[in-house]
N, C-alpha and C positions, 0 to 999 in steps of 0.2 A: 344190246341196246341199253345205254345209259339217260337218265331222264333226269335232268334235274328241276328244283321247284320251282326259282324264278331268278334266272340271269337275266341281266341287262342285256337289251340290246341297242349295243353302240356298232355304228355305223363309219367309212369312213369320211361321213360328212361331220361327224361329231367330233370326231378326231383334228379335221382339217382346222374348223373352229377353233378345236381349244390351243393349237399349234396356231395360231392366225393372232392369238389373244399372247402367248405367250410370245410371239416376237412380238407384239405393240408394245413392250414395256409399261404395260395396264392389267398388273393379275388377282389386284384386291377390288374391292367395291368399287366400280367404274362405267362406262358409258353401255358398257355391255349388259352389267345388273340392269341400269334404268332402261333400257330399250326392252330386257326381259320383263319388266313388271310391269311395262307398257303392253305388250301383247297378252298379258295374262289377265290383266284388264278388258282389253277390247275380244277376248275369248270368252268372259265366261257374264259380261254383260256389269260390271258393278261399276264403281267410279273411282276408286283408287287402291293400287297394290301396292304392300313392303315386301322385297325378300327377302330372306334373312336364311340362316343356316342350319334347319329345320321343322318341322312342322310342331314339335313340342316348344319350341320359341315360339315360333308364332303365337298358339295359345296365351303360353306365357305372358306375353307381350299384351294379348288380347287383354286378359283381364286385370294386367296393370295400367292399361288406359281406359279403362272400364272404373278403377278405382278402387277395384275389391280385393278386400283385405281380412284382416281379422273382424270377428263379430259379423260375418257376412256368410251368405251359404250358398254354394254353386249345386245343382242339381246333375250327377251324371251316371250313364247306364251301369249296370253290374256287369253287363256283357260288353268288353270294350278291349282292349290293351291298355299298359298304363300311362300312357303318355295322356290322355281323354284326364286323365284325372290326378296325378301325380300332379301337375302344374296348379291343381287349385289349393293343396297343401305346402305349394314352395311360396305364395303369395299370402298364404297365413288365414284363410279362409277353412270355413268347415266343408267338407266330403259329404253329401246325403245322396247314398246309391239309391235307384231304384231298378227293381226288376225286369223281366221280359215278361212280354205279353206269350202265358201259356202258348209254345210251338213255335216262336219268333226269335231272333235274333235282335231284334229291334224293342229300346225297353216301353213299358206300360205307359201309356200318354195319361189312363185317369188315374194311374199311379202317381204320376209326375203330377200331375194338375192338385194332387191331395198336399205333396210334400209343402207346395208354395206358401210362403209367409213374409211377413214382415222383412225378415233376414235374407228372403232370397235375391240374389241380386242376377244369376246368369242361369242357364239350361245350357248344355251341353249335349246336342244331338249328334250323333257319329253314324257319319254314313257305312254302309258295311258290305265287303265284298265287290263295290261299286255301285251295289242299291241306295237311294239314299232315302234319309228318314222323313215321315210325312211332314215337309217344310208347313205346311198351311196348317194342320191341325194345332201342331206346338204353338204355330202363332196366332192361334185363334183361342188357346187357352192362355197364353198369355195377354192376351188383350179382356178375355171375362175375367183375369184376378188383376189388373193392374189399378183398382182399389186399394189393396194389399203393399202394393211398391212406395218404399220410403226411398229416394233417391239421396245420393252419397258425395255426388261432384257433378260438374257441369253436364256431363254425356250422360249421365245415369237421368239429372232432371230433363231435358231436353228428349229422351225416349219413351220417360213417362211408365216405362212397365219393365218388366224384366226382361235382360236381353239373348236372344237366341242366337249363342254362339257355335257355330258345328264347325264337329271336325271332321274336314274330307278329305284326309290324309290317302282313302281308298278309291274317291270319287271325280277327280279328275278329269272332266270328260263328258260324266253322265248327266243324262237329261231326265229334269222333273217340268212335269206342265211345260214342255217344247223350250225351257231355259235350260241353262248350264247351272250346273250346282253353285249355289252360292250366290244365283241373283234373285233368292227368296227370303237369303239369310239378312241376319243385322250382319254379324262377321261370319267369316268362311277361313279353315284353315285349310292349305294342303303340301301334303309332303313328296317331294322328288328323293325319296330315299334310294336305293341302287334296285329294291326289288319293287316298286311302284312300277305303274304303266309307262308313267311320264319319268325320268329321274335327271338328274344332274349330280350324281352320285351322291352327295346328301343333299340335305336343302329343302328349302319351304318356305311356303308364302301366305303371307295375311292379307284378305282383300274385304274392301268391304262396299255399304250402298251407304247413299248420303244420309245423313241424320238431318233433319231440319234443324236448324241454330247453330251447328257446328261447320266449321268453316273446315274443311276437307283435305288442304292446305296444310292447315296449322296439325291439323292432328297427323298427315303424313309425316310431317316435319317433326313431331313430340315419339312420331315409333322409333323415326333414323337416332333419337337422344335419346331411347331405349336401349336401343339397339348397338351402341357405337358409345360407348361410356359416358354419355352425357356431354361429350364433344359438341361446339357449338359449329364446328367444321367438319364437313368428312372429309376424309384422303383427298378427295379429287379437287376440292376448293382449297383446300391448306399448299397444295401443290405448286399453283398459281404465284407466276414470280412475285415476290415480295409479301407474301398474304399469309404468314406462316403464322399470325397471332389468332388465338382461340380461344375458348375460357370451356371449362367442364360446368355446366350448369346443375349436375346430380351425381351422385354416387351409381353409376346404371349398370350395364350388363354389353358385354362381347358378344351379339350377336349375327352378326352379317354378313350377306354371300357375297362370295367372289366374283370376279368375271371369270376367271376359268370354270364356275360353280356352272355360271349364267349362260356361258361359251356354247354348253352342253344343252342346256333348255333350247336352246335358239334352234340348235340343230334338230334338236328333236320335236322342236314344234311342227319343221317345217316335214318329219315324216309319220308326225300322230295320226293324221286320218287315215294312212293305211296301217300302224301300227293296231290300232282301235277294229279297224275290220279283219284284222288275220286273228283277233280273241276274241272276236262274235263267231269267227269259223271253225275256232276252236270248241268254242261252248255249243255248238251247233255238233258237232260230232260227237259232242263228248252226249249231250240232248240223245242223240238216235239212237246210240248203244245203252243207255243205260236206262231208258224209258219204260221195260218191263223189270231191270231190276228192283230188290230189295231197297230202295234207298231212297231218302226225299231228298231232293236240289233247290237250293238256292236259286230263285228264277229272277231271271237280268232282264227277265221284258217284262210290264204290267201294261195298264189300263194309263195310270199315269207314270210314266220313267222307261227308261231304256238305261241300264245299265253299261260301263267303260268297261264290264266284266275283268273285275283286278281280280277276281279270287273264284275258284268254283268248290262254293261248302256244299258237302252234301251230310244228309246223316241217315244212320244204315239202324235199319229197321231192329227195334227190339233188343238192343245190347245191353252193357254194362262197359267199364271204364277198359274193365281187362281185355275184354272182346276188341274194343275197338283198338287197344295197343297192341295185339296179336295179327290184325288184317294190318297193320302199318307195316307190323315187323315181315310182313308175308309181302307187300308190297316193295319193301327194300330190298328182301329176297330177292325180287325178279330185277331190281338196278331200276327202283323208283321211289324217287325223292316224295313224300306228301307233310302234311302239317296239321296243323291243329289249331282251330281260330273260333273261340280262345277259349283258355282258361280264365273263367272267372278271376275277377278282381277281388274276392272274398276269398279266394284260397290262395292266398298270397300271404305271403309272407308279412311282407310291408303292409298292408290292408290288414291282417289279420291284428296287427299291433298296433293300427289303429282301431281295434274294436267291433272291426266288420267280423261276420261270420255265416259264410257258406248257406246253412241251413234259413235265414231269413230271405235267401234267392233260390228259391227250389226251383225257379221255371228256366233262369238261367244254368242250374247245376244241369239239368235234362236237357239245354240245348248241347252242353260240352261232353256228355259222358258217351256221346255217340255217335260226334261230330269227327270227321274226315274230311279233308281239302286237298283236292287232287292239281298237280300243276298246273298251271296256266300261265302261259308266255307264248309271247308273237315270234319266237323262233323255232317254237314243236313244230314240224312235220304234220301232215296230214299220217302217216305212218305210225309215227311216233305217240300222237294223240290217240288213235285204233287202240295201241296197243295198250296203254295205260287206263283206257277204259272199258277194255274186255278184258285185261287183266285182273283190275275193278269189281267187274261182275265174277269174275270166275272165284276168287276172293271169297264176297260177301257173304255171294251165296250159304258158304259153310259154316255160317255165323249167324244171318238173321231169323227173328225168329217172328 
């Protein structure tokens, strides 16, 4: 039995699609992308979606119509991947990490709430695993410092406070307070990467809810000239007989999904709700076997959320870094794929030579040093999952302490 961590699964309705797109003689940004970011919309409750051709664009994208730039400071977790944070160094902004709340994957809100200043202009919450982060608290500190907020360009005055931009690159799905993610947020980012719940093999979307003063409209229209080199036409208007004149209004950025990207969403919209139920059945199995093991689990149901369960972290009782690379190595052993979410941002390379350093996030180094993520995809088997989590146990056991 071979296991692996997380294939796509394409269908062949998804297939039909992108063969249905590729005879239309329509396979770049076309009627397909907008009917995809139409649904994506009327899914997660906000008022307007871009797609574009990642979820690190999107960000991107975010905080350049945001306005922030240099002399400005974005707030975001030590516990993340880099994409949560790399984007706020490619727009010439400062990096202010902040840590985990001792036992959490999710970083310190009175941490965050200390960092705020003058300079801050955005938070950067990231959903994790498909849990996502307390939408109301972050915005309930940013509404007690937005005394502090010197605003920069029209959408920064018009918010009045610092904006709370997340990224749900993980969260896709998941419910906080009986909404979909992202209709808490100011912006929402999410990725359709190939091993996401939802994918369209790469690809990502920025969605967001109205700003009072800003016409919704206008600012759709200023991501597509983000997005599409400051093109004052996209492909599908320049097309139109005789309509081929255009002007580039900016120096901007290639960023834009396809319809074959979008071909892919469409299909898989129409089988996410049982996609989403066969990895609550997964997590539900993996729940029964491992509930007197050694290990604590990332829990996908609370009080408020219900988690899209994209990832099952667990961490095993009592290790060190070597211990935990030893039960991987023991688990590949048996012909299973697992992972590791994540190594801190501060023991990075890149991060490090920005001046970060590991030791000022001890709460974050203790979630990773002991941290295991066991597969989770809607094509494991009921068998298949058994086995990977009594293989699991059988494991640990020799390790925790």
């Amino acid at each position: 039995m071979k296991i692996e961590f997380s294939p796509p699964d394409i269908s062949q309705l998804e297939i039909d699609e992108v063969v249905d797109t590729l005879k239309s003689g329509w396979i770049t940004t076309g009627p397909k992308t907008k009917k995809f970011e139409k649904l994506i919309t009327e899914y997660i409750g906000t008022e307007k979606t871009v797609c574009l051709n990642s979820a690190t664009a999107a960000l991107e994208l975010n905080l350049k119509i945001l306005g922030i730039g240099e002399g400005d400071e974005v707030i975001v977790p030590a516990y993340t991947y880099t994409a949560s944070s790399s984007i706020v160094d490619h727009v010439g902004a400062k990096i202010v990490m902040v840590d985990t709340v001792p036992g959490s994957y999710f970083m310190d809100y009175e941490k965050m709430a200390e960092k705020i200043n003058e300079k801050t202009k955005a938070v950067i919450g990231v959903d994790i695993g498909g849990v996502p982060v307390d939408y109301h608290r972050i915005r309930s500190i940013l509404e007690e410092k937005k005394h502090l907020f010197k605003p920069a360009n029209k959408i920064q005055e018009a918010m009045g406070r610092v904006a709370l931009v997340n990224d749900g690159a993980h969260s896709f799905g998941s419910i906080y307070y009986d909404e979909k993610t992202g209709y808490y947020s100011d912006f929402i980012s999410f990725s359709f990467h190939a091993v996401k719940n939802f994918t369209t093999g790469e690809g990502g979307a920025l969605s967001w809810n109205s700003i009072e003063g800003i016409d919704d409209d206008e600012l759709y229209n200023d991501l597509q000239l983000l997005s599409l080199h400051g093109q004052s036409k996209d492909a599908l208007s320049k097309m139109k007989l005789g309509a081929w004149e255009y002007d580039v209004v900016g120096p901007y950025y290639k960023m834009n999904m396809t319809d074959i990207m979008a071909a892919i969403g469409l299909a898989q919209f129409e089988r996410y709700d049982s996609l989403l139920k066969r990895r609550k059945e997964i997590v539900k199995i993996y729940e029964d076997i491992l509930k007197d093991a050694p290990v604590e689990t990332l829990q996908h149901r609370g009080e408020n959320f219900i988690s899209n369960c994209h990832l099952y972290l667990t961490r095993v009782n009592g290790i060190e870094v070597e211990d935990r690379n030893k039960i991987i190595e023991e688990m590949a052993d048996k012909q299973i794929a697992t992972n590791v979410h994540y190594k801190p941002l501060p023991m990075m390379t890149a991060y490090k030579n920005l001046g970060f350093d590991i030791k000022d996030y001890p709460n974050a180094y203790k979630q990773y040093q002991n941290e295991i993520t066991l597969p989770l995809h809607s094509r494991l088997t009921d068998e298949e999952a058994e086995y990977v989590a009594k293989s699991y146990v059988e494991i640990v056991k020799k390790y925790a302490k």
